[in-house]
Each structure stands twice: as structure tokens, then as C-alpha cells.
DSSP file (Angstrom, degrees, kcal/mol; ACC not computed):
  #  RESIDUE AA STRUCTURE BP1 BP2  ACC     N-H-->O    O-->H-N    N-H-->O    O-->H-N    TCO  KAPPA ALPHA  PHI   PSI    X-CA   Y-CA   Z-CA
    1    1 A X              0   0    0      0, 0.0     2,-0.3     0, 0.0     3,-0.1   0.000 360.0 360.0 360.0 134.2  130.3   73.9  187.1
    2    2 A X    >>  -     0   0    0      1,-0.1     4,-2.8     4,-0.0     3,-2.7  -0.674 360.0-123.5 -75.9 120.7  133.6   73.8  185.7
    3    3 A X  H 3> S+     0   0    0     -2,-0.3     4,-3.4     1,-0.3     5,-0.3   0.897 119.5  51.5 -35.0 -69.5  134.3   72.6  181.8
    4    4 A X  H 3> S+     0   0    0      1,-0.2     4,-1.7     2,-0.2    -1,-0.3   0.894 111.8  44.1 -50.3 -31.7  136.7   69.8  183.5
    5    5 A X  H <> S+     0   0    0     -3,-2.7     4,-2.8     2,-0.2     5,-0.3   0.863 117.8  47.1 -84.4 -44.8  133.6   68.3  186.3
    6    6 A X  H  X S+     0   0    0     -4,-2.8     4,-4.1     2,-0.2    -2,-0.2   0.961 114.4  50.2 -66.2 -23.2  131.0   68.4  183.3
    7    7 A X  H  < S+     0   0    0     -4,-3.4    -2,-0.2    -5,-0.3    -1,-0.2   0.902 114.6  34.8 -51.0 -61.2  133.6   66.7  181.6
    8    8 A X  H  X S+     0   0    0     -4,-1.7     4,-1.9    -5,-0.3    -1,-0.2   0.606 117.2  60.2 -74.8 -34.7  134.5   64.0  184.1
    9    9 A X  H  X S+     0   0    0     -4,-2.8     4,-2.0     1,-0.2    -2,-0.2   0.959 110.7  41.6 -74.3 -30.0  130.2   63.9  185.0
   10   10 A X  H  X S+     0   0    0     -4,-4.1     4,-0.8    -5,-0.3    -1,-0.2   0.657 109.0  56.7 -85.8  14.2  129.5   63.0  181.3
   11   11 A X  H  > S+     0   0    0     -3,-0.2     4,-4.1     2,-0.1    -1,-0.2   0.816 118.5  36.6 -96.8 -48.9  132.9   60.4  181.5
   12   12 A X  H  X S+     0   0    0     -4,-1.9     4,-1.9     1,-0.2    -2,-0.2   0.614 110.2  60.8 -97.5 -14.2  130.6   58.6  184.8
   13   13 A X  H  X S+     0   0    0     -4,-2.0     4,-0.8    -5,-0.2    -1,-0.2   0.806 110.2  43.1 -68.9 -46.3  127.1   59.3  182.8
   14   14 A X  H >X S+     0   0    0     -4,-0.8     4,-2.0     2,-0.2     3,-0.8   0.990 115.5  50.4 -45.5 -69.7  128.8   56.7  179.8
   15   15 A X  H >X S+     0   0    0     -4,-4.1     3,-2.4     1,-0.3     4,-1.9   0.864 113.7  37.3 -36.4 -65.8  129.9   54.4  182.2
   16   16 A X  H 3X S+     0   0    0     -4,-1.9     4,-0.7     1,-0.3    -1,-0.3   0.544 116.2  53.8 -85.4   9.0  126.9   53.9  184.2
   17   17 A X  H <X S+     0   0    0     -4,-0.8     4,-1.0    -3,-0.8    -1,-0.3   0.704 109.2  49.2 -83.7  -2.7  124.4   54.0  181.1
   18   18 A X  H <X S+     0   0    0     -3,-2.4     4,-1.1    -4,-2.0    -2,-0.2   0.698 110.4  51.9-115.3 -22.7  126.5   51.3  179.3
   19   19 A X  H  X S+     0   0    0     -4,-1.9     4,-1.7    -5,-0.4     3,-0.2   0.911 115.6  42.5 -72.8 -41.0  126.3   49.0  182.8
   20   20 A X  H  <>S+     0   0    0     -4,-0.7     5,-1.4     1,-0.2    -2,-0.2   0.982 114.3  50.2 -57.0 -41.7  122.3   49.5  182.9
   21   21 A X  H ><5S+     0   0    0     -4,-1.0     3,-1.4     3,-0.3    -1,-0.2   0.828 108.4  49.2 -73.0 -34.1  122.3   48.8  179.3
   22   22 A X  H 3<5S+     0   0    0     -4,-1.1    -1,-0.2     1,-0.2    -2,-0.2   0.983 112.4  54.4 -55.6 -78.5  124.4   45.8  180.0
   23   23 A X  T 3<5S-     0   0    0     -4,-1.7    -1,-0.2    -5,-0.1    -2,-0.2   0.201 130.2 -90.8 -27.2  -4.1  121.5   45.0  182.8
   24   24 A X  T < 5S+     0   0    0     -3,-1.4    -3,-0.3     1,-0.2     2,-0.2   0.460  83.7 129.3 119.7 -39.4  119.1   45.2  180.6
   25   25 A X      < -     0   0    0     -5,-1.4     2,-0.3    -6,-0.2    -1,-0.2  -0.707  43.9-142.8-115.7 136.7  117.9   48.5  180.3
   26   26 A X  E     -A   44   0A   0     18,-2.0    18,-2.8    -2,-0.2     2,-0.2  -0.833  27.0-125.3-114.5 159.4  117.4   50.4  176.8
   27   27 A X  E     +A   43   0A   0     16,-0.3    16,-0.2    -2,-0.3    14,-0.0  -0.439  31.8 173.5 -78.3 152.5  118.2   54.1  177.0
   28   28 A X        +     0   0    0     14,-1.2    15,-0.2    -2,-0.2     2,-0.1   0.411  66.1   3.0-144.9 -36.4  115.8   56.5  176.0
   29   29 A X        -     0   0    0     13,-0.9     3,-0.5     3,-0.0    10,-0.1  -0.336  49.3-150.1-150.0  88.3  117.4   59.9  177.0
   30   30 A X  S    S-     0   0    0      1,-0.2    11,-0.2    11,-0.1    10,-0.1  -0.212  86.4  -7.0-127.5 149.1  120.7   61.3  178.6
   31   31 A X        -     0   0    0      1,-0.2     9,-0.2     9,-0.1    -1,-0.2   0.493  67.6-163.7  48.5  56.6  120.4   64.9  180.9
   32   32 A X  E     -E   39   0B   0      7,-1.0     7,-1.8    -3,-0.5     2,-0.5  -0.479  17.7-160.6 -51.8 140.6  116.3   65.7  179.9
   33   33 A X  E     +E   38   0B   0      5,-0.2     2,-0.2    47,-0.1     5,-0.2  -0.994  24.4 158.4-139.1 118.1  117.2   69.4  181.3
   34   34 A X        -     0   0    0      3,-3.6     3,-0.4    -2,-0.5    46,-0.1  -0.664  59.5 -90.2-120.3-168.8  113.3   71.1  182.1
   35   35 A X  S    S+     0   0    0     -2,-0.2     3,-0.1     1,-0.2    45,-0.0   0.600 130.7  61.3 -76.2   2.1  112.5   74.3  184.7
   36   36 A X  S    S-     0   0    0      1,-0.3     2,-0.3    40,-0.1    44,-0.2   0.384 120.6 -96.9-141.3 -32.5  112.2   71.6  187.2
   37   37 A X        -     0   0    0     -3,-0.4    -3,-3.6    42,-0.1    -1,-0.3  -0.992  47.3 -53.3 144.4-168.6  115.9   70.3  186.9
   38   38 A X  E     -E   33   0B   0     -2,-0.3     2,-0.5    -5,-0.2    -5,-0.2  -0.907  29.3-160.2-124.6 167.6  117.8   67.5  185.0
   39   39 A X  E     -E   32   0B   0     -7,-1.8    -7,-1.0    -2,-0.2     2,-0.4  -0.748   7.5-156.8-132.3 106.0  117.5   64.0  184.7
   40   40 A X        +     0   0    0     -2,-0.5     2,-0.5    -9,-0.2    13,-0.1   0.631  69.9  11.5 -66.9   6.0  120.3   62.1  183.7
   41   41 A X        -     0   0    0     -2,-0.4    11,-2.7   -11,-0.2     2,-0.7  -0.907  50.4-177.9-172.8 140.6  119.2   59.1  182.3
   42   42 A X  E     + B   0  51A   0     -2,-0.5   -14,-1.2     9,-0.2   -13,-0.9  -0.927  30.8 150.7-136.0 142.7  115.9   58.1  181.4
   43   43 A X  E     -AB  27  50A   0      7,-2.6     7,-1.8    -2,-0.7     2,-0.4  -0.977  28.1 -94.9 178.9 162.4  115.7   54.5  180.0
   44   44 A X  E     +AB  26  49A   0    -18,-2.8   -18,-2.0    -2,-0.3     5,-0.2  -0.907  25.1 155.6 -79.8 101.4  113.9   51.5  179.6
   45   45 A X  E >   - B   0  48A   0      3,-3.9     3,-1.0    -2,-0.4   -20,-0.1  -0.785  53.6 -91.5-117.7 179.8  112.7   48.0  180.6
   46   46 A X  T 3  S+     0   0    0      1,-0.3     3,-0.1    -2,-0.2    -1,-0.0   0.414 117.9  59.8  23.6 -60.2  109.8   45.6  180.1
   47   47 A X  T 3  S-     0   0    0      1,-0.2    48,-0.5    47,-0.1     2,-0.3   0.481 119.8 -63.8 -44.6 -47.6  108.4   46.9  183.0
   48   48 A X  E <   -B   45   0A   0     -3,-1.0    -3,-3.9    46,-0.1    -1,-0.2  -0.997  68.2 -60.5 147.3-176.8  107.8   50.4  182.6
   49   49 A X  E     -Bc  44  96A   0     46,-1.2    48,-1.3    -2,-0.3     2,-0.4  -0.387  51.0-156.8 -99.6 179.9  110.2   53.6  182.0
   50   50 A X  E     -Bc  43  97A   0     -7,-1.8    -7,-2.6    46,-0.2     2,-0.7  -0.962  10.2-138.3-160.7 133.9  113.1   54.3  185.1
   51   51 A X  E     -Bc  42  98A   0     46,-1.7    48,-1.3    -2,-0.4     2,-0.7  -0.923  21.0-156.2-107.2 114.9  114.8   57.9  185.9
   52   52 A X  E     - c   0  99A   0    -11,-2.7     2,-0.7    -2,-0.7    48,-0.2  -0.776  14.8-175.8 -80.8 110.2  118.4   57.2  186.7
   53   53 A X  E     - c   0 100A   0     46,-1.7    48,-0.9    -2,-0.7     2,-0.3  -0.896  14.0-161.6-106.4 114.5  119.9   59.7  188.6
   54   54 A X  E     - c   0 101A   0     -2,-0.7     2,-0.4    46,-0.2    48,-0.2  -0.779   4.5-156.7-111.9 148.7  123.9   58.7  188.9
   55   55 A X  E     - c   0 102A   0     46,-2.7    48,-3.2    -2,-0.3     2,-0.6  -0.836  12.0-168.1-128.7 160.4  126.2   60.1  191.6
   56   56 A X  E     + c   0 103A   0     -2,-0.4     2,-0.4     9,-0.2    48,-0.1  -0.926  10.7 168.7-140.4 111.1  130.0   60.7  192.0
   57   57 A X        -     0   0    0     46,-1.3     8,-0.1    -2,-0.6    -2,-0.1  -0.993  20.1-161.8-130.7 139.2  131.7   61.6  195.3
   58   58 A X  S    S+     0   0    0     -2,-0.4     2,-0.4     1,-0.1    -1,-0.1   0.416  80.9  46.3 -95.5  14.6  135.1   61.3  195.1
   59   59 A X        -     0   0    0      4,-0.2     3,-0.3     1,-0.0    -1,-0.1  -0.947  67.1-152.1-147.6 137.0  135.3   61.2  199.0
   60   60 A X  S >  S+     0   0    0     -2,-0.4     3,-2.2     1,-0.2    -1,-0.0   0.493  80.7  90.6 -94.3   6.4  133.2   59.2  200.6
   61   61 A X  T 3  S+     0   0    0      1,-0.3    -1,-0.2    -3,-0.0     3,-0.1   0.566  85.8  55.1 -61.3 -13.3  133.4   61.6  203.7
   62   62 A X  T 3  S-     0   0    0      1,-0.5    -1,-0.3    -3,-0.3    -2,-0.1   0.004 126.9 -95.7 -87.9  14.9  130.4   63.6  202.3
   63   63 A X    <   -     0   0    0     -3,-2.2    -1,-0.5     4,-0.1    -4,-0.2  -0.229  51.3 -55.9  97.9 169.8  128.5   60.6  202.2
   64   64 A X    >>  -     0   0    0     -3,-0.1     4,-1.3    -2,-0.1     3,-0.7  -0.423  53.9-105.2 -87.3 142.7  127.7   57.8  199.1
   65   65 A X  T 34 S+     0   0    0      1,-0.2     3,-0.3     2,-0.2    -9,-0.2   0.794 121.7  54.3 -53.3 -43.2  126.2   58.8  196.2
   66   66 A X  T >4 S+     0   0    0      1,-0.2     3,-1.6     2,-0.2    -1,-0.2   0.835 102.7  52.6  -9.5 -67.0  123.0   57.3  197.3
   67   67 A X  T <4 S+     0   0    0     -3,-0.7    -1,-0.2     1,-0.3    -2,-0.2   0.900 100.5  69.4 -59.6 -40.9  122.8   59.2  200.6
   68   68 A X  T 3< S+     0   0    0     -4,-1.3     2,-1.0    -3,-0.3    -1,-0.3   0.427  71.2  88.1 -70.1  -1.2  123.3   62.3  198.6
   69   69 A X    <   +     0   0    0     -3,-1.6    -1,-0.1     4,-0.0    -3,-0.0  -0.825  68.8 174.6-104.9  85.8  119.8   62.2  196.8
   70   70 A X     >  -     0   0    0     -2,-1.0     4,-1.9     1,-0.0     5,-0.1  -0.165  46.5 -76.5 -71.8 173.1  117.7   64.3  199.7
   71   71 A X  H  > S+     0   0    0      1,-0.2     4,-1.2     2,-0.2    -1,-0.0   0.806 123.2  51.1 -21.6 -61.3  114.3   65.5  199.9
   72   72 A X  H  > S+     0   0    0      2,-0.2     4,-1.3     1,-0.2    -1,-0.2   0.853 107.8  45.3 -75.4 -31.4  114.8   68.2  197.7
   73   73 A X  H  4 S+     0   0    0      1,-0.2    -2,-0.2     2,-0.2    -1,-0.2   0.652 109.9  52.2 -80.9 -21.0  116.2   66.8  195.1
   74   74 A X  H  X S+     0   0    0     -4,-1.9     4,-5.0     2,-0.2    -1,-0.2   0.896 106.3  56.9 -52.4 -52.1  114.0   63.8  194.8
   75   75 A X  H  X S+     0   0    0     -4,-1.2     4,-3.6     1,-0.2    -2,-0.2   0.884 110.2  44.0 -56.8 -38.5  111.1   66.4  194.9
   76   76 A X  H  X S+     0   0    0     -4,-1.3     4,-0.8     2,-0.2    -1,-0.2   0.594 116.0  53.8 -88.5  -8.4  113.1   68.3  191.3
   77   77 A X  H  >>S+     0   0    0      2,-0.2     4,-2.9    -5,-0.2     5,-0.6   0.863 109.1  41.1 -69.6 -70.9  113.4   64.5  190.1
   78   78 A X  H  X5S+     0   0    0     -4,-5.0     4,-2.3     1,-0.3     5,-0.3   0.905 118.8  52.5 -43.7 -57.4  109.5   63.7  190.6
   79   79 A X  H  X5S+     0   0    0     -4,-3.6     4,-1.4     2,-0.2    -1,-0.3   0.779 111.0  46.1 -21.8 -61.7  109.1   67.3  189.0
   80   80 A X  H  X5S+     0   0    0     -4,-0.8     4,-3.9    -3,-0.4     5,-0.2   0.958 114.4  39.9 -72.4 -75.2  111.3   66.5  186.2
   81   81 A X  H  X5S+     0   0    0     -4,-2.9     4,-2.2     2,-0.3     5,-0.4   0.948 102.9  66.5 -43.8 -51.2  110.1   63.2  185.0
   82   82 A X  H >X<S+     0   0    0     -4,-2.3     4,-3.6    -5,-0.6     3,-0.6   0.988 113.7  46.7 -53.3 -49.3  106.2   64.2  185.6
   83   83 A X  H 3X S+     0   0    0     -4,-1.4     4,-1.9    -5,-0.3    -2,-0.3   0.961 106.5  47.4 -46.2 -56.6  107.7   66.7  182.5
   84   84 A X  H 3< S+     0   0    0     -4,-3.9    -1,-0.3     1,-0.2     4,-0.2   0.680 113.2  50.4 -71.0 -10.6  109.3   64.5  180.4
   85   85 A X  H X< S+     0   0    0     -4,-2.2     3,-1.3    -3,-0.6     7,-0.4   0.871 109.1  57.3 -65.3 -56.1  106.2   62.2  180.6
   86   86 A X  H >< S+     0   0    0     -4,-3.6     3,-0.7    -5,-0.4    -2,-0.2   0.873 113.6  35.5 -24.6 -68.6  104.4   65.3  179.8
   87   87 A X  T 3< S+     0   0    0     -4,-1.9    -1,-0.2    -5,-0.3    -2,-0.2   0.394 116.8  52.1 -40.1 -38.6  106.2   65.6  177.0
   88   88 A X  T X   +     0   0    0     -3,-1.3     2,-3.3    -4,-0.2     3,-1.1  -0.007  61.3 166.6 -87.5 -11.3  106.6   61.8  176.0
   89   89 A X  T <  S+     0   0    0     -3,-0.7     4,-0.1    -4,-0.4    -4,-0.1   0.308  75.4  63.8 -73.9  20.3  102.9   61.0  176.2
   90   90 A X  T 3  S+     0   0    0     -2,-3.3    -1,-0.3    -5,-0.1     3,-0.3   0.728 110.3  51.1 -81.6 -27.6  103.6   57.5  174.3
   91   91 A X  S X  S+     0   0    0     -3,-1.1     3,-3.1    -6,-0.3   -42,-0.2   0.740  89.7  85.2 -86.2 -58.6  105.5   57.4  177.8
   92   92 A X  T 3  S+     0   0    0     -7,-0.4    -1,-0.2     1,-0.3    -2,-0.1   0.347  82.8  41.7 -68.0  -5.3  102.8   58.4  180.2
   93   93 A X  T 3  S+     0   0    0     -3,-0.3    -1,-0.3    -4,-0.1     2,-0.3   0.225  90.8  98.8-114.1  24.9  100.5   55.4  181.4
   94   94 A X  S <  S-     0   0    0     -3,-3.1   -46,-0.1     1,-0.2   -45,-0.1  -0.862  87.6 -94.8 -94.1 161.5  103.5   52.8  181.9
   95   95 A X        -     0   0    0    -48,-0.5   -46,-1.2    -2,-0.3     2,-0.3   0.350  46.7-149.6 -44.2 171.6  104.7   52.3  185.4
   96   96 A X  E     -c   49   0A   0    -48,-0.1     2,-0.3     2,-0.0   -46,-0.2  -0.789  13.0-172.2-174.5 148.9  107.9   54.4  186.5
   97   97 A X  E     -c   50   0A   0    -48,-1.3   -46,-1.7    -2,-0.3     2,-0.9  -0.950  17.8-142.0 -87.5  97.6  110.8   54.3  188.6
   98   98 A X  E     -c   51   0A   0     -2,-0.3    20,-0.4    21,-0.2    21,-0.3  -0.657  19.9-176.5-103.2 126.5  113.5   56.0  189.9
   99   99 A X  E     -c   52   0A   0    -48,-1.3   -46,-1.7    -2,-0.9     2,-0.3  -0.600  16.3-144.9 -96.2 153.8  116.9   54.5  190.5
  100  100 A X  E     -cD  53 115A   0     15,-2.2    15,-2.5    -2,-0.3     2,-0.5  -0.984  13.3-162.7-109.1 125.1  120.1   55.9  192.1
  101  101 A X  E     -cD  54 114A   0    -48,-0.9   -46,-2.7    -2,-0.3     2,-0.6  -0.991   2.4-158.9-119.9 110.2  123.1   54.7  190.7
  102  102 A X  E     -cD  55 113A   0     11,-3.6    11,-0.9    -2,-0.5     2,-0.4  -0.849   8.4-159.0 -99.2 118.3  126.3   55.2  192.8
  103  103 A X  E     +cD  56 112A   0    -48,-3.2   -46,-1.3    -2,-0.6     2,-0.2  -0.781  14.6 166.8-108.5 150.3  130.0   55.2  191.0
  104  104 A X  E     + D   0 111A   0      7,-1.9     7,-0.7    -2,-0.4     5,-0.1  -0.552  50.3  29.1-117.0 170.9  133.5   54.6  192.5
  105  105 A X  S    S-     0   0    0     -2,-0.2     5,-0.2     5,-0.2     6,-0.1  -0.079 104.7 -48.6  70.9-164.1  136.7   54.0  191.3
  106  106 A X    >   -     0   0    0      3,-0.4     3,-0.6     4,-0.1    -2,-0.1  -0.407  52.0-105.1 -95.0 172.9  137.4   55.7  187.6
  107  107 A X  T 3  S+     0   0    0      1,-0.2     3,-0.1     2,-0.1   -92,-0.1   0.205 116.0  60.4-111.1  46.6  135.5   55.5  184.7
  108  108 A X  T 3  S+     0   0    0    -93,-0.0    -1,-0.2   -96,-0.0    -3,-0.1   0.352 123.9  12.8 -89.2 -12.3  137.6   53.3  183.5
  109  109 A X  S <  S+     0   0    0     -3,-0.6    -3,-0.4    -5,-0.1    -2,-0.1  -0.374  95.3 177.9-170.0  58.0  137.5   50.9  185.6
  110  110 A X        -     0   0    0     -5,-0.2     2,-0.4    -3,-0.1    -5,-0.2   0.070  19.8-149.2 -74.6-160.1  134.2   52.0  187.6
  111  111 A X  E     -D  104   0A   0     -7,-0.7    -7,-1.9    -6,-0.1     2,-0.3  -0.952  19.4-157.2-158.6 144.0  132.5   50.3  190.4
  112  112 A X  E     -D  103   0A   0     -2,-0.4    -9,-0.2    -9,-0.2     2,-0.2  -0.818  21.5-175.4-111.7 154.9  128.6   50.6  190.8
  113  113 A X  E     -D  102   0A   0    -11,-0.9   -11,-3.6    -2,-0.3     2,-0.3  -0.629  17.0-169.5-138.5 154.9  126.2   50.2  193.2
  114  114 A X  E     -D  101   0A   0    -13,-0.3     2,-0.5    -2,-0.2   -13,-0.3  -0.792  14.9-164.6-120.3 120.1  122.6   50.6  192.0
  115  115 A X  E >   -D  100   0A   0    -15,-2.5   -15,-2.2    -2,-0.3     3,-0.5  -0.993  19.3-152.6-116.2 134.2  119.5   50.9  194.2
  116  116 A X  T 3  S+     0   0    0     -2,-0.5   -17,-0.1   -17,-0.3   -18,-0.1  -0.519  80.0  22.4 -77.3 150.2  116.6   50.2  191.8
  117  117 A X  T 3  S-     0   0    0     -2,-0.2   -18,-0.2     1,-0.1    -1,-0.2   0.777  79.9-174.6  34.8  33.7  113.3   52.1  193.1
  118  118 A X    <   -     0   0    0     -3,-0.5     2,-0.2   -20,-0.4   -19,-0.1   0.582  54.8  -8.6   9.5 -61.1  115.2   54.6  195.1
  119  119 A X  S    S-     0   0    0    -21,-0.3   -21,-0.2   -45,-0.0    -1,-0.1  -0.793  71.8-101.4-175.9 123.5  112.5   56.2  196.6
  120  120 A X        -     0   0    0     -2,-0.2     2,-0.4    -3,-0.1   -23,-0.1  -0.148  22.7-137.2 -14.5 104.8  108.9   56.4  196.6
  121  121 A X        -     0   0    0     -2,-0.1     2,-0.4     2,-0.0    -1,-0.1  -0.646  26.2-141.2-105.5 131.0  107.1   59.5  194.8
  122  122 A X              0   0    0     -2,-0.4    -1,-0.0     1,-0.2     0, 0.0  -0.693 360.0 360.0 -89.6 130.7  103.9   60.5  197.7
  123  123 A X              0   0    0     -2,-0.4    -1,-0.2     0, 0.0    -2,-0.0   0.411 360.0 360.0 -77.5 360.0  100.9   61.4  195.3
């Protein structure tokens, strides 16, 4: 990955933790990086802990940031989080979540949209 795209990913990583935080949500960790993967955002409600995973396509002709969270990468999510829980264990018996957070626009003037519980993790 190129200096100028990590650049621009941690520009769309600000944005959409300071709209969750906005939402609600306290931050707890920005890009937990394990053998498993990364997780960009790790945060907090009431409720239980949530892994945010936020996406940026700057054409939507490869599909919505959403759409762009497959199989496999769900699988290196669930992977990831079961770590940082690991890891956490103050963490480890409250509920958890995973969200997708899709950005548009700049991140100056971004545009969200946010699926809360993303996807299902199969015991």
C-alpha cells in the first residue's frame, strides 16, 4: 500500500470514528493489527464492545463499501477480534458486534452509511 492510500485510509478512519463517537460510541482502539488481520476500529457502547470495519471505494463500480466485506474477510475479522478479546480479557464476556461502515464523498465533507451488526459470526 502506497504512503499516499494509508494516508488517505487513516484521513476516512478519523472521519468515520469521530461520526460513531458522535453516535454514541467510545473508542477503544484504532487498526488492532494480529496474525489474523487488522481491525480498524474497536469501540464501545452500553451494550457490549463493536468491530468497525470502514470501507472506501472511490468508484462505486466495484461495488459499496459494504458489499466489499466477503466471506473471507469476515472470517480474518472474527479471527481478529476473537484476539483482541484474547488479549482484552476485561473485554471478553460482553456481547460483540461487528459493523461496516461505508464512506463517500471526502473526508472533509464525508457521507456514511453504517450497517450495525454486519454479519453474523457461525459458532
Amino acid at each position: 500500500m502506497s504512503a499516499a492510500a494509508r494516508d488517505l485510509g487513516i484521513l476516512w478512519e478519523n472521519a468515520a470514528s469521530a461520526h460513531l463517537a458522535a453516535a454514541g460510541l467510545e473508542p477503544l482502539a484504532r487498526n488492532f493489527t494480529c496474525r489474523y488481520g487488522e481491525i480498524d476500529l474497536v469501540m464501545r457502547t452500553h451494550e457490549g464492545i463493536v468491530f468497525v470495519e470502514v470501507r472506501y471505494r472511490r468508484r462505486a463500480g466495484h461495488g459499496d463499501g459494504i458489499a466489499s466485506v466477503g466471506s473471507a474477510k469476515r472470517a480474518k475479522l472474527v479471527r481478529a477480534a476473537t484476539m483482541y478479546l484474547e488479549s482484552h480479557p476485561q473485554f471478553a464476556d460482553l456481547p460483540c458486534r461487528f459493523d461496516v461502515i461505508a464512506c463517500s464523498g471526502t473526508p472533509e465533507r464525508p457521507r456514511f452509511e453504517w450497517l450495525p451488526n454486519a454479519f453474523d459470526v457461525e459458532n
